[in-house]
N, C-alpha and C positions, 0 to 999 in steps of 0.2 A: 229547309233552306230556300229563302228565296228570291229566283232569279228574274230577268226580264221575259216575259214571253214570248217576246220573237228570239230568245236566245236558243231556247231551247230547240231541242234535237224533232226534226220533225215529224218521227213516229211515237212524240208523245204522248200519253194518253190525254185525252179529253175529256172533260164533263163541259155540258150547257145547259143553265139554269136560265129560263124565259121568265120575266117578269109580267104581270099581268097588266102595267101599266110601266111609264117610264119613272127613273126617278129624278129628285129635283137635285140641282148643283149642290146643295146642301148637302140632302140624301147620299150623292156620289160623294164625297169627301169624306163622309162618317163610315162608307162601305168600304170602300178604299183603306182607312185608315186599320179597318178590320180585318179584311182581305190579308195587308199586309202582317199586324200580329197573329194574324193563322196561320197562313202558308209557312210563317218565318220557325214557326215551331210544331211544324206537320210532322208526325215521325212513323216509322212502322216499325213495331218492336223494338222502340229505344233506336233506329237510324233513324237519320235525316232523310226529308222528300224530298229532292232538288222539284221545286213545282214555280210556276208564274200563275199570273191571272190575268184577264183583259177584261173593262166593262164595256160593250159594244150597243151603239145607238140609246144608251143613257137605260138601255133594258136587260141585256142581256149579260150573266156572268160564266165565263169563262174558264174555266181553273186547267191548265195543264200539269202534266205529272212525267217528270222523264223518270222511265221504266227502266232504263236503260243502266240506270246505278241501285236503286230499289223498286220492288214491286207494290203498289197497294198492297195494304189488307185487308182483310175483313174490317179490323179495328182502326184501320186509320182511314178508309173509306166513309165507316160510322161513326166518325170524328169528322170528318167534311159534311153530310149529309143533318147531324146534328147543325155544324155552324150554319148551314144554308136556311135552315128549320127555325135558328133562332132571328136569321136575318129577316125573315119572311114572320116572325113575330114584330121584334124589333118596328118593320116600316109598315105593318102592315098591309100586304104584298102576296102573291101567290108565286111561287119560284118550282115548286116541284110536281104541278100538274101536270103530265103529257099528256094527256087530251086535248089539248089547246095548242092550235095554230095562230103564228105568225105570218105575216105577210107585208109585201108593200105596196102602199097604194101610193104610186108618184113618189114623194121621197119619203112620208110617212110611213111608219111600220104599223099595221093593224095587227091587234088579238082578239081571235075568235074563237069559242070552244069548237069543237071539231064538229057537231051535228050543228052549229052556224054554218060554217067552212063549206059543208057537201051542201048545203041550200042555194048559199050563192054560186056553187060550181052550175046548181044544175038550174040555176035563175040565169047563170052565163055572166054573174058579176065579176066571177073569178074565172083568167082561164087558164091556157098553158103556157100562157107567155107570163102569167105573173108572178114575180121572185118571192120564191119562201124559202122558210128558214129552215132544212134541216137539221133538226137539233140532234139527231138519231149516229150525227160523225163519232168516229170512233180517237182520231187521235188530227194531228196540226196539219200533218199534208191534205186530208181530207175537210179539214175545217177549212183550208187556202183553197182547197177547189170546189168543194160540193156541199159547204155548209147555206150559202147564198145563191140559189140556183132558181131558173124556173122552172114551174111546179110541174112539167115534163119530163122533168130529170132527178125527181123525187120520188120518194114512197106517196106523195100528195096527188100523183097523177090517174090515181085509182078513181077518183074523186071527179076529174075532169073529165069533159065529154070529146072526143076526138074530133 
């Protein structure tokens, strides 16, 4: 079933899929359009997901899942993981690398595989003031506080020089 995503309850759960690059106004309309016939018929075990989605900076997708009426499952997680798999054929796109950092440089968001990332920490192009994306949030209150943080206030700060 699907709702708006700021409706949902804010210990929803989360997933965040980083795109490798942005996509085009086009691209957003055709994802979108998908987005919607998926979530609309996401179920676990024959229930409904009450879930949303959000596309953030034309890169990033979103999917929230209120737990709170049903739980994931194994099967309807590998029903989301598939469509992302196929989305990521579809645009030809990389969506489900975690190795790969996000960041922004002024208002641009950069992506950098992760042994990029620790180069430029210890080159001093990246430091602790600068805003990455934790993609590692678990559900919507943490996506409102600690998804866009800097890199101080992440797991990314291992990487940075004090």
């Amino acid at each position: 079933m699907l709702v708006e995503f700021d409706t949902l309850p804010e210990e929803s759960r989360v997933w965040i899929y980083q795109a490798n690059r942005s996509f085009s106004e086009e691209e957003l309309e055709e994802i979108k359009s998908k987005l919607n016939k998926f979530v609309e018929v996401w179920t676990a075990h024959g229930k409904d997901l009450q879930a949303g989605y959000k596309i953030v900076y034309k890169r990033f997708i979103v999917i929230a899942l209120n737990e709170n009426l049903n739980n994931a499952t194994g099967c309807s997680i590998d029903a989301s993981v598939h469509f992302i798999q196929q989305l990521e054929q579809d645009y030809k796109v990389d969506l489900m690398d975690k190795m790969n950092v996000s960041f922004k440089q002024g208002e641009f968001v950069a992506y950098k595989p992760l042994l990029e990332f620790k180069k430029m920490a210890k080159n001093n192009s990246v430091s602790k003031n600068t805003i990455v994306f934790n993609n590692l949030v678990t559900n919507i209150a943490e996506f409102k506080e600690n998804w866009e943080v800097p890199a101080k206030e992440s797991w990314h700060s291992r990487f940075i020089k004090p």
